[in-house]
C-alpha positions in Angstrom: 0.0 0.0 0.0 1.6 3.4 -1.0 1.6 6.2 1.4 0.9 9.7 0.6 4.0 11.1 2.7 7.0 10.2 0.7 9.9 11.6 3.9 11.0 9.9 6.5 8.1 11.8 9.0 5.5 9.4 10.5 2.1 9.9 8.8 -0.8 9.8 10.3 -2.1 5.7 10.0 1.8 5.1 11.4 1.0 7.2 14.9 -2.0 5.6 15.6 -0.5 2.2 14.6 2.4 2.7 17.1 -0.4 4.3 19.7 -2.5 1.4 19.5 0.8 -0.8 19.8 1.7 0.4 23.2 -1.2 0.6 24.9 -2.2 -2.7 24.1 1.7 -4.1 25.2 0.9 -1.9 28.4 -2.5 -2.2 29.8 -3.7 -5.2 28.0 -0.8 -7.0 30.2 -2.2 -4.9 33.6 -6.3 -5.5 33.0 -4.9 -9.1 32.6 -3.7 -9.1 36.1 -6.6 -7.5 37.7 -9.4 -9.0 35.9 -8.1 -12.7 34.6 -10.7 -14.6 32.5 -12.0 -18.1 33.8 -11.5 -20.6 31.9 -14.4 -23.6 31.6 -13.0 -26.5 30.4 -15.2 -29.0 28.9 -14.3 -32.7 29.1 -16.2 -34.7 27.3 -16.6 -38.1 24.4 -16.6 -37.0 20.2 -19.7 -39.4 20.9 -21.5 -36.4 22.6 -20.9 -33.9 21.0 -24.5 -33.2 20.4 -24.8 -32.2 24.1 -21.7 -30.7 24.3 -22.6 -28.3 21.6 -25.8 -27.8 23.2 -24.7 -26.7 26.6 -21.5 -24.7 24.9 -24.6 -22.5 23.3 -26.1 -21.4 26.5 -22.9 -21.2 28.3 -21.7 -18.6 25.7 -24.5 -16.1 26.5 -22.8 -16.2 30.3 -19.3 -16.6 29.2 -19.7 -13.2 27.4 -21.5 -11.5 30.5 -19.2 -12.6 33.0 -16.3 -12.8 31.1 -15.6 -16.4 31.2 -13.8 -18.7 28.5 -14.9 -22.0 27.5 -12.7 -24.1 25.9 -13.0 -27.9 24.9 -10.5 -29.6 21.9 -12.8 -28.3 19.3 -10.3 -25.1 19.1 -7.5 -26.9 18.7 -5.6 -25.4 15.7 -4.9 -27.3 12.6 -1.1 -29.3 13.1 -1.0 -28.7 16.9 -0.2 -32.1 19.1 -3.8 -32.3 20.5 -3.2 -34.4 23.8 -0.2 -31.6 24.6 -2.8 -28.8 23.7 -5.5 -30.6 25.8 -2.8 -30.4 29.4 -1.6 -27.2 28.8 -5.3 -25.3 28.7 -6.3 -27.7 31.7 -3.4 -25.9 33.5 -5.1 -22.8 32.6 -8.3 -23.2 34.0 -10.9 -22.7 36.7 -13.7 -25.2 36.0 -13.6 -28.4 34.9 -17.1 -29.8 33.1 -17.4 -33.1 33.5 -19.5 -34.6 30.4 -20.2 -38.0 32.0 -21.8 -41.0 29.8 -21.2 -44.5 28.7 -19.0 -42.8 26.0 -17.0 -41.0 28.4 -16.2 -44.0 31.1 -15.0 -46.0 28.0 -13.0 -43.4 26.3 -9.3 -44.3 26.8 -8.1 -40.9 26.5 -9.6 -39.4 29.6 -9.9 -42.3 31.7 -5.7 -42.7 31.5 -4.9 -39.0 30.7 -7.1 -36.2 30.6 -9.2 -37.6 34.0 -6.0 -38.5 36.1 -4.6 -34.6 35.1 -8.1 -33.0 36.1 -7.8 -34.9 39.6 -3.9 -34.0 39.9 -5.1 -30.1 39.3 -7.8 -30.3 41.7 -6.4 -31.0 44.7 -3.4 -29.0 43.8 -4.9 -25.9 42.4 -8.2 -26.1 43.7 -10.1 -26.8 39.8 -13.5 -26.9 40.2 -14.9 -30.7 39.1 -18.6 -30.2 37.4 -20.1 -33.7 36.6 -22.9 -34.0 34.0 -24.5 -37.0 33.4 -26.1 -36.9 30.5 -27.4 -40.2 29.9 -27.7 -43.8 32.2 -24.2 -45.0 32.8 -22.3 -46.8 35.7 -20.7 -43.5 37.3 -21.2 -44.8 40.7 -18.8 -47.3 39.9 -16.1 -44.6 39.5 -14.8 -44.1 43.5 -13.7 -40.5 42.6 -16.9 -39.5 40.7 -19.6 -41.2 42.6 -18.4 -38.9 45.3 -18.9 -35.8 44.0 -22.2 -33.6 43.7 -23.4 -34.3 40.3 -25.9 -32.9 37.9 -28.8 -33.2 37.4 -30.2 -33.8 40.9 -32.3 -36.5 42.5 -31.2 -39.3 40.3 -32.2 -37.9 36.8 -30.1 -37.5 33.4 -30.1 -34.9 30.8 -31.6 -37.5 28.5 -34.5 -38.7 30.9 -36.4 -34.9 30.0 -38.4 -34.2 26.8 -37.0 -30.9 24.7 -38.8 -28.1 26.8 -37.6 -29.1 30.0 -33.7 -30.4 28.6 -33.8 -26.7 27.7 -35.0 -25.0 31.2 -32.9 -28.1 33.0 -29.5 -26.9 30.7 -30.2 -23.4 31.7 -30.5 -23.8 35.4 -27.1 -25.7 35.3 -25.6 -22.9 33.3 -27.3 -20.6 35.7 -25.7 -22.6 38.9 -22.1 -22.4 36.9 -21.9 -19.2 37.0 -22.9 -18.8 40.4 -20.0 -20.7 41.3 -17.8 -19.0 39.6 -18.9 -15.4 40.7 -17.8 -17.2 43.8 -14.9 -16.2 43.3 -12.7 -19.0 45.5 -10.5 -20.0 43.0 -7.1 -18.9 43.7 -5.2 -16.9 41.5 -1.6 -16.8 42.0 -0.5 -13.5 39.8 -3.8 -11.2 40.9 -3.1 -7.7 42.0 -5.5 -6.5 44.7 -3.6 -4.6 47.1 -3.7 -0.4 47.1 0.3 0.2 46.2 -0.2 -2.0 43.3 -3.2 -0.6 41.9 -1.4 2.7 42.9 1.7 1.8 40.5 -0.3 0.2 37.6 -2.3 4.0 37.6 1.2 5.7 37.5 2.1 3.8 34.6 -0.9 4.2 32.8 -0.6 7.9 33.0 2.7 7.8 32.3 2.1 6.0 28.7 -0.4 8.1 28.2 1.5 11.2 28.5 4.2 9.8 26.3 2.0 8.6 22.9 0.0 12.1 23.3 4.1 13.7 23.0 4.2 11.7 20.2 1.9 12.5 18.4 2.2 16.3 19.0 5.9 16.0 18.0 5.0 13.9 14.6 1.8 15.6 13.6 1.9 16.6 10.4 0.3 20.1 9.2 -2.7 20.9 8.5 -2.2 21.0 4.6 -1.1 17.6 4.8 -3.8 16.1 7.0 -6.3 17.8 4.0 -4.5 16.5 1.4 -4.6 12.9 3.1 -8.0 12.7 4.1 -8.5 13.9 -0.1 -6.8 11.0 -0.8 -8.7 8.3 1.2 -11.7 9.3 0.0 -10.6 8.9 -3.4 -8.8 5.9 -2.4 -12.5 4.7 -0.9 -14.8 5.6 -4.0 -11.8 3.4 -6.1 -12.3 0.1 -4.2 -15.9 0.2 -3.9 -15.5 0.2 -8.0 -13.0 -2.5 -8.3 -15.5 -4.6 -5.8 -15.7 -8.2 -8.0 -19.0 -9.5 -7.3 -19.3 -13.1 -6.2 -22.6 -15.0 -7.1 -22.9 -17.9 -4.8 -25.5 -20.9 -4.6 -29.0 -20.0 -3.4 -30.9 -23.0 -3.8 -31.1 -25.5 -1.4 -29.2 -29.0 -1.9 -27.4 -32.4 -0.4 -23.8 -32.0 0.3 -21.2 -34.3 1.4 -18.2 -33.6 3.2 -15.8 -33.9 0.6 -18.8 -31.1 -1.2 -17.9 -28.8 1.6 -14.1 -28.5 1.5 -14.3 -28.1 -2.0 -16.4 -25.5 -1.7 -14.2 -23.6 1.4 -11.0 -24.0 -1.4 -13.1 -22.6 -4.2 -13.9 -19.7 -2.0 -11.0 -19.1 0.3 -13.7 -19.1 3.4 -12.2 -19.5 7.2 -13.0 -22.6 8.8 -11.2 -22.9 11.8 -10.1 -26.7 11.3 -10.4 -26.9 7.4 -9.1 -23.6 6.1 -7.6 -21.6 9.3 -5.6 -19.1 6.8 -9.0 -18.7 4.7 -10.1 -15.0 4.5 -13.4 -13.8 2.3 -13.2 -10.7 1.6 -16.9 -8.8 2.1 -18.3 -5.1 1.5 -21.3 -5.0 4.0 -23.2 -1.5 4.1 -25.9 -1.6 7.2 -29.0 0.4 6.9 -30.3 2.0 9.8 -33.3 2.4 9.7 -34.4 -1.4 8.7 -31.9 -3.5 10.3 -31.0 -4.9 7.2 -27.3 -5.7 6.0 -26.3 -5.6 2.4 -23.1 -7.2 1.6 -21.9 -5.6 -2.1 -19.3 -8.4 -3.1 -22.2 -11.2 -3.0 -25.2 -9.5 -3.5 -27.3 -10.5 -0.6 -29.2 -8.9 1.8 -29.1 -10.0 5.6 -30.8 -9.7 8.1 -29.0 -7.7 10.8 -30.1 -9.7 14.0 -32.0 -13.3 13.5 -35.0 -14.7 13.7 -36.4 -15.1 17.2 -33.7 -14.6 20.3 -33.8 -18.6 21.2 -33.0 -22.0 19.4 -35.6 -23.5 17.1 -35.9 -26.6 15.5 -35.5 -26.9 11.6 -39.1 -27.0 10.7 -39.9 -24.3 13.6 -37.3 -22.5 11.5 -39.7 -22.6 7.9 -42.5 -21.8 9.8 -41.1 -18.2 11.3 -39.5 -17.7 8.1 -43.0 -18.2 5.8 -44.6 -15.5 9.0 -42.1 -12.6 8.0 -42.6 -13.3 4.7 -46.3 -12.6 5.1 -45.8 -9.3 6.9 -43.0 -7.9 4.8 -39.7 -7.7 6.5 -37.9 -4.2 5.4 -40.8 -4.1 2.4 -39.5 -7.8 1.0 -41.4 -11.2 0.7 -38.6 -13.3 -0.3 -36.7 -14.1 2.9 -35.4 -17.7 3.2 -32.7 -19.6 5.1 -29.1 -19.1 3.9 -27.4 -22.2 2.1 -24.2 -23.3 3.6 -21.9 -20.7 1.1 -23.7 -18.2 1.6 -23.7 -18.6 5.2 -20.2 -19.5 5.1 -19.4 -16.2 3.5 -20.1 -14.3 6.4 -17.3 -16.6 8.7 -14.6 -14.0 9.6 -11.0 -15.2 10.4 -10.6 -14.0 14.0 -12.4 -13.1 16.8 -14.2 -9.3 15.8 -17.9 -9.3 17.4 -17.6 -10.0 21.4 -15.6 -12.7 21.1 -17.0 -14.8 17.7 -16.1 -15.0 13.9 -18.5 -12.6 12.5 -18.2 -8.8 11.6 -19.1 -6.4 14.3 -22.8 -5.0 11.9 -24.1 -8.4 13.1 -26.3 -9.2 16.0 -23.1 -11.9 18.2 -26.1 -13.5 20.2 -26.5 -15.8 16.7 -24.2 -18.3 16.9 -25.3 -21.7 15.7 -27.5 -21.0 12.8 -29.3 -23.2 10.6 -28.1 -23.6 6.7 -30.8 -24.7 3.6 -28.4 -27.8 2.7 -28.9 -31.2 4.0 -25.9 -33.7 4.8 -25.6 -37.0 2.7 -26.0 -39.0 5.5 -29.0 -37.0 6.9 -29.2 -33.8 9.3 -28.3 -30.3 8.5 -25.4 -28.1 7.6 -24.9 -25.0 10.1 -22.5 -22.6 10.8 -21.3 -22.2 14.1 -19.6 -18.3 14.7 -18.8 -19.1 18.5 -16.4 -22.0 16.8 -16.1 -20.4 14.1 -16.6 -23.7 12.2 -19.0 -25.2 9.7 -20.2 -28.5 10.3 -23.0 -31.3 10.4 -25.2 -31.9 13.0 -28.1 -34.0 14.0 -29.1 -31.6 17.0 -32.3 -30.3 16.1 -31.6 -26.6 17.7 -30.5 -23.9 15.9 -31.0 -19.6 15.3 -31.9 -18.5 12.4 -30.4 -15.6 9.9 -32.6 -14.6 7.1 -31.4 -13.7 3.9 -32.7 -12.8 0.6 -30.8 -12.0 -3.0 -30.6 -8.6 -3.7 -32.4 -8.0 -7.7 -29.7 -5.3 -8.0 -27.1 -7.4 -7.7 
């Protein structure tokens, strides 16, 4: 990219740049030390992930509240050692979920590795042991589980309630995690709390401070210059929006197989976070207003800004709510349907911009796990999951919905 300040001088973009740069090496480092995230870890069987996924979605709402982190092996990046990935962020956290089911007593891995390290961390660093059952299984064989206060209560397991009340049971647990948390009694070794601390963390603060603002005095350029720039950008502006290529991708609904969906992540360069980690889609999104509507120039389409309904819905559930905004006319428009999985898949951003998920910051972040069009071979649904940042298959009949609709001007 060529600059419009051809000396040596620092222009403008390079001030803020190095501003930006040392506060975050600064402060980011101190708010760190006062305020350290807590870190859920989620132990669980691939066998279950179903469950897994469907407690991660209303412990997400809380994580982002309370600024908590849940983590299971489902971020692992691409070429990391997974069982040495698995250790280290059990080191690094507060809570241990225990997701406990036939699956999970027979799993080799965490009865010889990951279980033994959760014990070793618990009665060394106090980690907090949450056991789950989540479906008839012989825990009370297990001497170090059958002694522990276990979810749900009285005898019952996640799979012994019907869909309305696996959904209120799910959110009381969540609800009780939190509270335990918020406790607070987990010890943390390099917390500041006492007055000269916080007294020397302020003095350094102000002291950065004082020195980007002499920075930026001493490097301003003049006024002439900052004109002339701000000409340029503008130009610069109306020049990509014309060199935007447009993108036309699939809108009607059809079966695709796995092999289907990393063809169509190469073809497009979309992020996945397991398939294409260095995949980056380029978007133009302009929001309106005054209808909540999102327009994304490179494709075409027209989204809608926040979702369909603030809870999860079932696929058909899904049709239903979609063919009732229809009938009243959604931002003037009768054509709204559900996404298919590229177009979907298009709106998957490489890192973390919208409270802590894979989605540009002119969407609504509380739609994470949203329903695709496109059907598996082998039955279910495609959806994307932002939180994950992730598109995969699933059986679980729960999902949010997006609306979209293509854009005649397109």
């Amino acid at each position: 990219m060529s600059s419009y300040n051809n000396n040596k001088q620092p222009n403008l973009i390079d001030i803020c740049a190095i501003k930006e740069s040392s506060l975050k090496s600064k402060s980011t480092y101190y708010a760190f030390q006062t305020n350290p995230n807590k870190k859920i870890f989620i132990s669980y069987s691939h066998k279950d992930e179903e469950c897994k996924e469907l407690l991660s979605i209303h412990l997400s709402t809380s994580a982002k509240q309370n600024n908590f982190e849940i983590w299971d092996d489902q971020r692992i990046e691409t070429g990391n050692e997974w069982n040495q990935e698995i250790l280290k962020e059990l080191e690094k956290s507060h809570m241990a979920i225990l997701l406990i089911s036939v699956h999970f007593l027979n799993s080799e891995f965490i009865q010889k590795i990951e279980l033994p390290k959760i014990k070793e961390l618990h009665k060394k660093n106090n980690l907090i042991i949450y056991p789950i059952i989540i479906q008839p299984c012989l825990w009370q064989n297990d001497p170090w589980i059958k002694n522990k206060q276990v979810q749900p209560r009285c005898g019952f397991v996640l799979s012994s309630f019907k869909e309305d009340e696996l959904q209120k049971k799910i959110v009381d647990i969540v609800e009780d995690i939190q509270t335990i948390l918020l406790k607070d009694h987990y010890h943390v070794k390099d917390r500041i709390g006492n007055k000269d601390n916080k007294r020397l963390i302020i003095a350094i603060t102000f002291g950065i401070s004082l020195s980007v603002l002499f920075l930026i005095v001493t490097s301003m350029p003049d006024i002439a210059v900052l004109k002339n720039y701000f000409i340029q950008s503008n130009s610069l502006q109306t020049e990509i929006k014309d060199q935007i290529t447009p993108i036309l991708l699939r809108s009607s609904s059809t079966v695709l197989t796995y092999h289907d969906v990393k063809t169509m992540i190469k073809k497009y360069n979309f992020f996945d976070n397991k398939l294409n980690p260095e995949g980056n889609f380029a978007n133009y999104f302009v929001k309106n207003q005054d209808n909540g509507i999102v327009f994304d120039r490179r494709t075409g389409l027209m989204w809608q800004q926040t979702g369909l309904k603030i809870f999860l819905m079932s696929y058909d559930d899904a049709i239903k709510h979609i063919q009732e905004i229809n009938q009243i006319k959604l931002a003037g428009y009768s054509d709204w349907r559900l996404p298919t999985l590229e177009e979907l898949s298009s709106l998957l951003e490489n890192r973390k911009l919208n409270e802590g998920i894979f989605i540009d910051s002119v969407f609504d972040p509380k739609f994470i796990l949203c329903w695709t069009s496109d059907r598996w071979s082998t039955g279910g649904r495609w959806l994307v999951n932002f939180h994950y940042g992730q598109i995969y298959w699933n059986k679980l009949d729960r999902g949010y919905v997006r609306v979209v609709r293509s854009s005649s001007s397109f």
